[in-house]
KENU-639099 format. One line per 5 residues: number of its first residue (from 1); their letters; for each residue x, y, z of C-alpha. Coordinates in Angstrom, 1 decimal, padded with zeros to 4 digits. Example, Ala and Ser with C-alpha at 12.3 -4.5 7.8 and 13.67 -1.06 7.14 Angstrom:
// KENU-639099
1 = AS = 012.3,-004.5,007.8 ~ 013.7,-001.1,007.1;
***
This chain:
// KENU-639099
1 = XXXXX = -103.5,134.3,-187.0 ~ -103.1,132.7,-190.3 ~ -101.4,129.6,-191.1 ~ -099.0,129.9,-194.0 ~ -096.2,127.1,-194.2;
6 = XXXXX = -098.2,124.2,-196.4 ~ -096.9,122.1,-198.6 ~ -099.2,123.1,-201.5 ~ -101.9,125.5,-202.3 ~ -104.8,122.4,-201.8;
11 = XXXXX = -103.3,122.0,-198.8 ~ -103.2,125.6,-197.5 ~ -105.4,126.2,-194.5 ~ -105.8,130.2,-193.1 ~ -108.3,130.4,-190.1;
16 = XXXXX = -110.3,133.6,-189.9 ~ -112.2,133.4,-186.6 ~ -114.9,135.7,-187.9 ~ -115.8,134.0,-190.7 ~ -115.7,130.6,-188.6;
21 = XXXXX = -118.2,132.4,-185.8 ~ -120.5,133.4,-188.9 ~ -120.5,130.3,-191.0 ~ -120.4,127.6,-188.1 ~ -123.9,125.6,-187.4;
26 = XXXXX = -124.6,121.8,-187.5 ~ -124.0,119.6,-190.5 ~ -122.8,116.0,-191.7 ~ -119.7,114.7,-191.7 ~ -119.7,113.4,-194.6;
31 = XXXXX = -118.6,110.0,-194.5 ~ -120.8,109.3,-197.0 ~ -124.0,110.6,-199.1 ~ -126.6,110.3,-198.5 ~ -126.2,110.6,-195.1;
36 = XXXXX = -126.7,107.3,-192.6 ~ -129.9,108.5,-190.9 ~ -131.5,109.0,-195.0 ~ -131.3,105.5,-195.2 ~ -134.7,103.7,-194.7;
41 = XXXXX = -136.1,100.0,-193.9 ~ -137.3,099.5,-197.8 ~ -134.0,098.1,-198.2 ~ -133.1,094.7,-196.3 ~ -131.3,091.8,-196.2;
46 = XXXXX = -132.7,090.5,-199.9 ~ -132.5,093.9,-201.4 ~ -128.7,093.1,-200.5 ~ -128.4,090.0,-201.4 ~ -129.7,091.0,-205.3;
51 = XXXXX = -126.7,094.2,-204.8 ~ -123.9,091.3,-204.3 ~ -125.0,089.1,-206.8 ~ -124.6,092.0,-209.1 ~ -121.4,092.6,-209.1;
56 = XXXXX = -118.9,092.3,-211.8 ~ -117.7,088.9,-212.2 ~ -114.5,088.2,-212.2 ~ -111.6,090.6,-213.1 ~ -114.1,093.6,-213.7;
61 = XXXXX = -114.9,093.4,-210.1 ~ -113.5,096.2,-207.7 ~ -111.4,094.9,-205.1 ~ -112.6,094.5,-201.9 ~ -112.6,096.8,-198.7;
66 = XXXXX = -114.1,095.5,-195.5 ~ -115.2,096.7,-192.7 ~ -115.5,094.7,-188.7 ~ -117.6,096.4,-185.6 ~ -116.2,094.8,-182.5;
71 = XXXXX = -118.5,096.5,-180.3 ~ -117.0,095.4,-176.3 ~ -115.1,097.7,-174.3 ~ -113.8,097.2,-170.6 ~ -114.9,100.0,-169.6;
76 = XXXXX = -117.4,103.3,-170.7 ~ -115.4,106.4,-171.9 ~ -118.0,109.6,-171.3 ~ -117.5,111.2,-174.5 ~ -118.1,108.1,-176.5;
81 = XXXXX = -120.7,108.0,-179.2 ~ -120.0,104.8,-180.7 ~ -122.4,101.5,-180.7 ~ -120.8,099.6,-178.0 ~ -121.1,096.9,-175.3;
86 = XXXXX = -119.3,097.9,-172.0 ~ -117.9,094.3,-170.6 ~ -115.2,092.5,-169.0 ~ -116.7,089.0,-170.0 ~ -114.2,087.9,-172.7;
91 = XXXXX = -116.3,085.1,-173.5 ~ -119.1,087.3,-174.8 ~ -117.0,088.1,-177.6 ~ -116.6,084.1,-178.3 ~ -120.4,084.2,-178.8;
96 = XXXXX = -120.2,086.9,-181.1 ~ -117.2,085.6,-183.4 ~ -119.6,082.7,-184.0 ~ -122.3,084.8,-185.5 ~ -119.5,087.2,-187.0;
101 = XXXXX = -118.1,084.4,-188.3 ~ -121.4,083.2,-190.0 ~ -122.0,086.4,-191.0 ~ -118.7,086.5,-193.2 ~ -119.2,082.6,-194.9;
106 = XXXXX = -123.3,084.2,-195.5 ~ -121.6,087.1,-197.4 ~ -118.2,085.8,-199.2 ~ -120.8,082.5,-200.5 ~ -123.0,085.5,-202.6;
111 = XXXXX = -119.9,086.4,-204.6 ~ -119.5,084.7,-207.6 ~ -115.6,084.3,-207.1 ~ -113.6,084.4,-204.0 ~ -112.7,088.4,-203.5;
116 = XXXXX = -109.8,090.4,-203.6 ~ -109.4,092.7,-200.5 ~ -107.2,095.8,-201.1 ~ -108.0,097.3,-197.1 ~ -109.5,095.7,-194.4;
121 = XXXXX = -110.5,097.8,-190.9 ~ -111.1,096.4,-187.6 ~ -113.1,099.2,-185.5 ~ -115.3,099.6,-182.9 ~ -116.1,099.5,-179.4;
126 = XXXXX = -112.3,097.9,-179.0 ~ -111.3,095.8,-181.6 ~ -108.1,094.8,-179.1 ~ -111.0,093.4,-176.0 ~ -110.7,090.2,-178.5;
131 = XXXXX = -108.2,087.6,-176.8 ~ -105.0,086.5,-178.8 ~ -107.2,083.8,-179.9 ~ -109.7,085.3,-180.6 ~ -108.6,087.5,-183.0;
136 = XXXXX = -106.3,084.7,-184.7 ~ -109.5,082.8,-184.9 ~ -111.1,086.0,-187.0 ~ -108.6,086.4,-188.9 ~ -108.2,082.6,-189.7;
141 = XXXXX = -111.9,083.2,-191.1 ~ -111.6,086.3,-193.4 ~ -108.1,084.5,-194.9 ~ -110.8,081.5,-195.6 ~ -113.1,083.4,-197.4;
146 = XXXXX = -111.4,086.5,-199.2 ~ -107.9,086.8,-200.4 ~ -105.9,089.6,-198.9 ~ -103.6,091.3,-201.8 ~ -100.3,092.2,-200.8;
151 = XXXXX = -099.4,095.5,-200.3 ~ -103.3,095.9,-199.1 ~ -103.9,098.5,-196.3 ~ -104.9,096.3,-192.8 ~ -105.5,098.4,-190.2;
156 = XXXXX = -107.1,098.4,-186.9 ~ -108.3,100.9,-183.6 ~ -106.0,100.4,-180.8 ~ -106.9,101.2,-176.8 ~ -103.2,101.2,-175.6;
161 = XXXXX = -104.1,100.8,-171.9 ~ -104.6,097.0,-173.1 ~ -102.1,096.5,-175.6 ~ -098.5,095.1,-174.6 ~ -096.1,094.4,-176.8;
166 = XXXXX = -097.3,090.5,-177.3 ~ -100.3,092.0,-178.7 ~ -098.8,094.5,-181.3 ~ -096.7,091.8,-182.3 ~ -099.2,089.2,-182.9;
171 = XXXXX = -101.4,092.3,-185.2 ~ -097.8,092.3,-187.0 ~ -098.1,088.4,-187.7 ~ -101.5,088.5,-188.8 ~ -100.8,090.9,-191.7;
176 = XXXXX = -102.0,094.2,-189.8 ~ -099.7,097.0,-191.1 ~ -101.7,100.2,-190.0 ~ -103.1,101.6,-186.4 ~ -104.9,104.0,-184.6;
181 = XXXXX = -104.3,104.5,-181.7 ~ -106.8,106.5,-179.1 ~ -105.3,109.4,-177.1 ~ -108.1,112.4,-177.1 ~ -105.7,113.9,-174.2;
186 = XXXXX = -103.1,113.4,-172.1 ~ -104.2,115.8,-168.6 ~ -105.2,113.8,-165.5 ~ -108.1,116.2,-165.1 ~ -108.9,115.7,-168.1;
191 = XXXXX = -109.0,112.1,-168.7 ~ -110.5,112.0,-165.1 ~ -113.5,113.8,-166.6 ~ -114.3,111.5,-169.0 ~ -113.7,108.3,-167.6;
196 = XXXXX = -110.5,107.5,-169.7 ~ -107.1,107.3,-167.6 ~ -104.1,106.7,-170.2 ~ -100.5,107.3,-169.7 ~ -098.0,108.7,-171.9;
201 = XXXXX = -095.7,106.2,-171.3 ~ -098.3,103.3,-172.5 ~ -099.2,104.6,-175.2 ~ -095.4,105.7,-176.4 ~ -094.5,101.9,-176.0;
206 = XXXXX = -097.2,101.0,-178.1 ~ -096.7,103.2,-180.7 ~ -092.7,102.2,-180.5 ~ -094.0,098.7,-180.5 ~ -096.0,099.5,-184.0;
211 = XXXXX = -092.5,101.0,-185.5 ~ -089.9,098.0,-184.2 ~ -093.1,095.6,-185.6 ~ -093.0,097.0,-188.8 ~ -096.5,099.0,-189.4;
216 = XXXXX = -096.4,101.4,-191.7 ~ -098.3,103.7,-190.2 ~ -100.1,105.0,-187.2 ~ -102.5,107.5,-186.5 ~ -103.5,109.1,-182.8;
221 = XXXXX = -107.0,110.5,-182.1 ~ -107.2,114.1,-180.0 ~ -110.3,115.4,-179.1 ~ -110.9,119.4,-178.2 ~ -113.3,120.5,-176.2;
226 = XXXXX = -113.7,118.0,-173.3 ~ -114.6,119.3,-169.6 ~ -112.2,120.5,-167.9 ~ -109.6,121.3,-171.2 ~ -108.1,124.9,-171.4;
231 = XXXXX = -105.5,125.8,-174.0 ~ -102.7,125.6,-171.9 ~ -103.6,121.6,-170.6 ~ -104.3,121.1,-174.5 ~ -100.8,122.7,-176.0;
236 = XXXXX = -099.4,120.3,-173.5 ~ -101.0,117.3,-175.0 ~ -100.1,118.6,-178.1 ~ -096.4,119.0,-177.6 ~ -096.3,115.1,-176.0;
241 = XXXXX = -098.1,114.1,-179.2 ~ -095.8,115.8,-181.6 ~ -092.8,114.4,-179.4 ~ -094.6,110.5,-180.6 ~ -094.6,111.8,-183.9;
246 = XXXXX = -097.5,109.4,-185.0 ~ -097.7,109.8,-189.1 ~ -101.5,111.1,-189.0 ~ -103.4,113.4,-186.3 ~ -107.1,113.3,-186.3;
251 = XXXXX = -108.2,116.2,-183.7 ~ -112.3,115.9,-183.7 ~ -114.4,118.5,-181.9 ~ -116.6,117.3,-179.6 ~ -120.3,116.6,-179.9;
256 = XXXXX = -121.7,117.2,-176.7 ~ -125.3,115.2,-177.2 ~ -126.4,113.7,-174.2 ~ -130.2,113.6,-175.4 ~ -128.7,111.0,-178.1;
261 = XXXXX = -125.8,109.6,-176.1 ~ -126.1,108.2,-173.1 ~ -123.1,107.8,-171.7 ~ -122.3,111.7,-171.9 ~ -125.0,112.0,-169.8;
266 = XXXXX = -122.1,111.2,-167.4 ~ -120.0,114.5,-168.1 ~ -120.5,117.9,-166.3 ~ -121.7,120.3,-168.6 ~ -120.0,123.3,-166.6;
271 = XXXXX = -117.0,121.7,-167.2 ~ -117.2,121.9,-171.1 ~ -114.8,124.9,-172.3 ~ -116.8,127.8,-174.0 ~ -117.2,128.0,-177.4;
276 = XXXXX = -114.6,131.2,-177.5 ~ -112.0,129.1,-175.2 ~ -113.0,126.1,-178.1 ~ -111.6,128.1,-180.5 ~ -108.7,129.6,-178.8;
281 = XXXXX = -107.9,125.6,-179.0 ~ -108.7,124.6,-182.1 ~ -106.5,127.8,-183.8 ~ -103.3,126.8,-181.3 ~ -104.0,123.4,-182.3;
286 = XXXXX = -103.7,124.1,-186.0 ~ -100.5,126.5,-185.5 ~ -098.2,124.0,-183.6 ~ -099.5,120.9,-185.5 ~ -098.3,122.7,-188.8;
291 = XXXXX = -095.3,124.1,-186.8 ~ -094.1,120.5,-186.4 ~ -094.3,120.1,-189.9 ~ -097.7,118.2,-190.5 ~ -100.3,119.1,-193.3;
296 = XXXXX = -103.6,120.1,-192.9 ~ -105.6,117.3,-195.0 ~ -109.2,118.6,-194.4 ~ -111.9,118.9,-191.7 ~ -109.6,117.2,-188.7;
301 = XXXXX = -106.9,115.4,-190.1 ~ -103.8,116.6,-190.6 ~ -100.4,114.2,-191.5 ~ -097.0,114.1,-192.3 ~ -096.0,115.3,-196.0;
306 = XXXXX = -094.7,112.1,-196.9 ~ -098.1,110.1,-195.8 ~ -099.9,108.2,-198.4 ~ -102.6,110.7,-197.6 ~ -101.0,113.7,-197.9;
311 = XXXXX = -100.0,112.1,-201.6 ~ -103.1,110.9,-202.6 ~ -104.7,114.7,-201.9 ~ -101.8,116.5,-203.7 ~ -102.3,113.9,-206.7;
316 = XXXXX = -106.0,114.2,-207.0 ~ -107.0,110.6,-205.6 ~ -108.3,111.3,-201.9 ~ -111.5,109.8,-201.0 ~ -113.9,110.0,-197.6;
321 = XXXXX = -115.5,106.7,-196.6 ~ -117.0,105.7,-193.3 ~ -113.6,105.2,-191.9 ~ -112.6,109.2,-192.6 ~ -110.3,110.0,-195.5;
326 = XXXXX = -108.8,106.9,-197.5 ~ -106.7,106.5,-200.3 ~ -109.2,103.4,-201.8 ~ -111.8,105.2,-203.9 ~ -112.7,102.1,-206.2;
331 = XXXXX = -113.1,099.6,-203.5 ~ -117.0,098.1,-202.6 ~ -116.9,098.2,-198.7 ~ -118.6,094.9,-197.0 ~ -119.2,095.3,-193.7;
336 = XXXXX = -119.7,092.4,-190.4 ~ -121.2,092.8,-187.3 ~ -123.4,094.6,-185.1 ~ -124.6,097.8,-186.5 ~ -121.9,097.8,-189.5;
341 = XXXXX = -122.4,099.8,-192.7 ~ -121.7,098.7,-195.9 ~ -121.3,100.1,-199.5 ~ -121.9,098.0,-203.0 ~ -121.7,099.6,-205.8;
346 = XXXXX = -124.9,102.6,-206.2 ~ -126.2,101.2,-202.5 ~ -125.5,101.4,-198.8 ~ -126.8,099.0,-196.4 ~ -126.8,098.8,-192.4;
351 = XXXXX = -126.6,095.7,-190.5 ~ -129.0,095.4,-187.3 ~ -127.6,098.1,-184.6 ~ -128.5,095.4,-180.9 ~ -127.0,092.4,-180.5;
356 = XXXXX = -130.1,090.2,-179.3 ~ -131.3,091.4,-183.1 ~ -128.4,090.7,-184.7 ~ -127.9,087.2,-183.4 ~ -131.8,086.5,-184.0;
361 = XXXXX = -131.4,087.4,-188.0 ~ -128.1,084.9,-188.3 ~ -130.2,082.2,-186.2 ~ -133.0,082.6,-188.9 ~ -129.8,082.0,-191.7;
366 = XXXXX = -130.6,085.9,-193.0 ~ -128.5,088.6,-193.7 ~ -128.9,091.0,-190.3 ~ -129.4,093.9,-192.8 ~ -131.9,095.9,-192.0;
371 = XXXXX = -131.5,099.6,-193.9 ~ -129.9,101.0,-196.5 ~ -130.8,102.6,-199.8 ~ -130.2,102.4,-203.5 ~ -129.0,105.6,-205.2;
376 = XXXXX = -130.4,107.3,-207.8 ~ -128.6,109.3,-210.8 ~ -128.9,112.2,-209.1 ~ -127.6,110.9,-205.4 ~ -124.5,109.4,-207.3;
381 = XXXXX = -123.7,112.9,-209.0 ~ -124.0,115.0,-205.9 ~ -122.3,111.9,-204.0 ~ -119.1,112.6,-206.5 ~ -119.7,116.7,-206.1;
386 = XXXXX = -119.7,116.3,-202.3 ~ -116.7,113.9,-202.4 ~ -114.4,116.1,-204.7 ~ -115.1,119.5,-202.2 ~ -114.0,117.3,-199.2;
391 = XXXXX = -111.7,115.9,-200.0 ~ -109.7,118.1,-202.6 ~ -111.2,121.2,-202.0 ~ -112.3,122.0,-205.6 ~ -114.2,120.6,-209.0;
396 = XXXXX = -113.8,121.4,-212.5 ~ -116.8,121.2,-213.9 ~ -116.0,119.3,-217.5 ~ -115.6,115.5,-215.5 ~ -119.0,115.7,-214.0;
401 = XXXXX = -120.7,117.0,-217.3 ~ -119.3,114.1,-219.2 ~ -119.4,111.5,-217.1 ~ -122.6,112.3,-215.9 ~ -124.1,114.1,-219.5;
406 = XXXXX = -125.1,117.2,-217.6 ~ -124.7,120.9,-218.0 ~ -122.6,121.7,-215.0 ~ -123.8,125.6,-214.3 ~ -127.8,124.8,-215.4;
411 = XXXXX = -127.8,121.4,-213.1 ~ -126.5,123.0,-210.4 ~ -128.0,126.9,-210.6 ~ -129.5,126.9,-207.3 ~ -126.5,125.9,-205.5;
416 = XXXXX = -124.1,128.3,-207.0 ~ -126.5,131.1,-206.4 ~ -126.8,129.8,-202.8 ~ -122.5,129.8,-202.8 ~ -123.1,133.6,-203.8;
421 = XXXXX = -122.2,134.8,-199.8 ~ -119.3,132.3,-199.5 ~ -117.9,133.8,-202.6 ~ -118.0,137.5,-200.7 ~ -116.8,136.6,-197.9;
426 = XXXXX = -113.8,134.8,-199.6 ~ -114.5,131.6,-198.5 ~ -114.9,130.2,-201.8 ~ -114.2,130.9,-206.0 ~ -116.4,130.1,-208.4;
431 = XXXXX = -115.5,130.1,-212.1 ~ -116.6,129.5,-215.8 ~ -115.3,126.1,-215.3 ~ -114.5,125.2,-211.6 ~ -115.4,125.8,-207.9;
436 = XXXXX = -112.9,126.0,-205.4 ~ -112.5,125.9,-201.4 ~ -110.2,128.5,-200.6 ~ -107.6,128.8,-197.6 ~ -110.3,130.8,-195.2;
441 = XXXXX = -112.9,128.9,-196.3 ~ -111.3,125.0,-195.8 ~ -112.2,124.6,-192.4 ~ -115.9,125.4,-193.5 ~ -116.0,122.3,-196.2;
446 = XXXXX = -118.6,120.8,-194.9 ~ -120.7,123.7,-194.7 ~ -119.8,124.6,-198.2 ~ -120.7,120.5,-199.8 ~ -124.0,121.0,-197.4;
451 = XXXXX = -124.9,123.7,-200.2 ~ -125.4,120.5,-202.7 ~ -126.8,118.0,-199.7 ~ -130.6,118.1,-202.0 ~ -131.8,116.2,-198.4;
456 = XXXXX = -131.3,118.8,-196.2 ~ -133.3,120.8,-198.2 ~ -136.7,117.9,-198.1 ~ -136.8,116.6,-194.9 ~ -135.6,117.0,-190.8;
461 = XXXXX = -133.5,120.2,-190.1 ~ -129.6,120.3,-189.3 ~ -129.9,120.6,-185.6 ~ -129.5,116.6,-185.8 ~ -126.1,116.6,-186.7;
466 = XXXX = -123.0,117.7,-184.3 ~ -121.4,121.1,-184.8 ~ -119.4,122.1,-188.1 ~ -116.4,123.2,-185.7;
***
């Protein structure tokens, strides 16, 4: 089966199962490079603090994206691998709002002007555990310290088996104009598997809610291959999620890793579909998503033609950040709270990933940064090579040799020789001047920008990283 019916040719997506079967392995996501687990303890909280101070002053500054980890949830969903704190103790996130809280006046007092914030992100954990007050109390503080620019992109994760319609509307007040809402599947079985029982009904008021409240946009989260999934129970989520008609669809394959995750220790691994059945889901997926009219963006995500992403990728200005795709390339990303990763300029840094840690570096009046890294020339040219594959599926060769003053073909030899089978086997073109992903090979992306990844080629092996599909 090929998909045919995009709305452009970067946009085209045709899924060859052989070639999938052949190419797929482990690899990063991408989210950012170098990769989170390069990043080392050499960089800290004063290694940070120098990064901030650095910025442009002023006008020449980039605006401002930031980034909050509200790590509580009610309860433990099985397939979960975020840094999170299962709770029902609301007042535990009281205690945490006063270090968050410290954390942001600690950051916003380094810059030398109060900043401009073009996107903001609540994520977690369950950003919506945090009480009506408590989240007008947050917001109170970022509205303190940075200025929020009209027209910016606010957006936050949404469990809609705790969201009413009080809630949505209060987001609403607060400025919050985008949400995602978590779904990963609608079957009883399903959901009983993994800990996570959600109606359709909820989380169709909650999305109505969004619309009558004036967001605009929302995005659902599907997961394929949970236990107990077959393509029939999955086509049925499917068609209830195309009935919402949510503006962006990520569908993310799941990374069964119970050696690194603990609650998926929880899950029956006989219950997991086989790889051949994951496939059979993933390709139906792809058919009816596109059959209702969505466009394949890259990797997962898929939304609506006339979605800001869908726009930004036919106009040359999609970019990947920890968040998934964005349309903010030129934003520096601050980032608050437990475990929260930041990006300033040529550096990424990681705040302390336990609580009790967390807490103790505010108490001392530190930064809780405890990793990151500084990139080097060479980490900020494949960074922009790895950037331009994802996310628009080709690069021309002359931007990179003149903004980086490099001989495109020479720099890079080794890697084009190593594209030599992907270019066989159709997957991708290479040119005097450009490289391009083609349709076969666009579900493969991030086994094609793992070509320029220099790290995977000096240190640990791939088998750390979750499955390519």
């Amino acid at each position: 089966m090929s998909t045919e019916s995009i709305v452009n040719d970067t946009q085209h997506l045709v899924f060859d199962r052989d070639l999938i079967v052949r190419y797929d392995g482990n690899g990063p996501r991408y989210t950012s490079y170098p990769t989170a687990d390069r990043f080392g303890a050499g960089f800290g909280a004063e290694d940070y603090r120098r990064v901030l101070a650095q910025r442009a002053p002023g006008s020449l500054a980039k605006p401002l994206s930031l980034y909050f980890h509200i790590p509580f949830c009610n309860t433990v969903c099985y397939y979960c691998a975020c840094n999170k704190v299962i709770t029902k103790d609301k007042s535990r996130a009281d205690r945490y709002l006063d270090y968050l809280i410290r954390e942001i006046g600690l950051q916003a007092g380094l810059l030398p002007k109060k900043g401009l914030v073009r996107q903001l992100h609540f994520g977690g954990g369950t950003p919506t555990f945090l009480s009506h007050e408590q989240l007008e109390r947050l917001m109170a503080a970022i509205n303190a310290h940075f200025d929020l620019q009209p027209g910016g992109e606010f957006s936050i994760e949404i469990d809609p088996r705790k969201v009413g319609m009080e809630t949505v509307q209060l987001l609403a007040r607060l400025g919050f104009n985008r949400m995602s809402v978590g779904i990963q599947d609608f079957d009883p079985a399903v959901q009983e598997a993994v800990n996570r029982i959600q109606s359709y009904d909820e989380t169709r008021l909650v999305i109505e809610a969004a619309r009558m409240y004036g967001f605009k946009s929302v995005s659902v989260d599907l997961i394929y291959g949970l236990p107990r999934q077959t393509l029939a129970s999955v086509a049925a989520t499917l068609e209830q999620v195309v009935r919402l008609r949510p503006d962006r669809i990520s569908l993310y394959n799941y990374a069964h890793l119970p050696e690194r995750f603990m609650p998926q220790r929880r899950i029956n691994a006989d219950e997991l579909p086989a790889p051949e059945i994951k496939l059979d889901i993933l390709q139906m997926a792809i058919q009816r998503l596109e059959e209702a009219g969505y466009v394949f963006i890259g990797m997962d995500h898929f939304a609506l033609p006339s979605d800001e992403l869908t726009i930004a990728q036919r106009r040359g200005r999609l970019h990947r950040n920890f968040q998934g795709y964005s349309t903010h390339a030129d934003c520096d990303l601050l980032a608050f709270g437990v475990s929260a990763i930041g990006k300033v300029g040529a550096s990424y840094n990681q705040n302390a990933k336990e609580l009790d840690d967390y807490y103790a570096r505010l108490d001392a009046g530190d930064l809780p940064v405890v990793r990151g890294m500084h990139l080097g020339p060479d980490d900020l040219l494949r960074r922009a090579v790895i950037q331009a594959l994802m996310c628009q599926f080709e690069l021309f060769y002359q931007p990179f040799e003149v903004g980086y003053m490099i001989d495109f073909p020479r720099y890079f030899e080794e890697e084009l020789l190593a594209l030599q089978p992907f270019v066989a086997d159709g997957l991708v073109e290479i040119n005097e001047e450009a490289i391009r992903v083609l349709p076969r090979g666009r579900l493969l992306v991030r086994s094609v920008a793992m070509v320029f990844d220099r790290y995977l080629r000096t240190r640990h092996t791939q088998a750390r990283y979750s499955k390519l599909i």
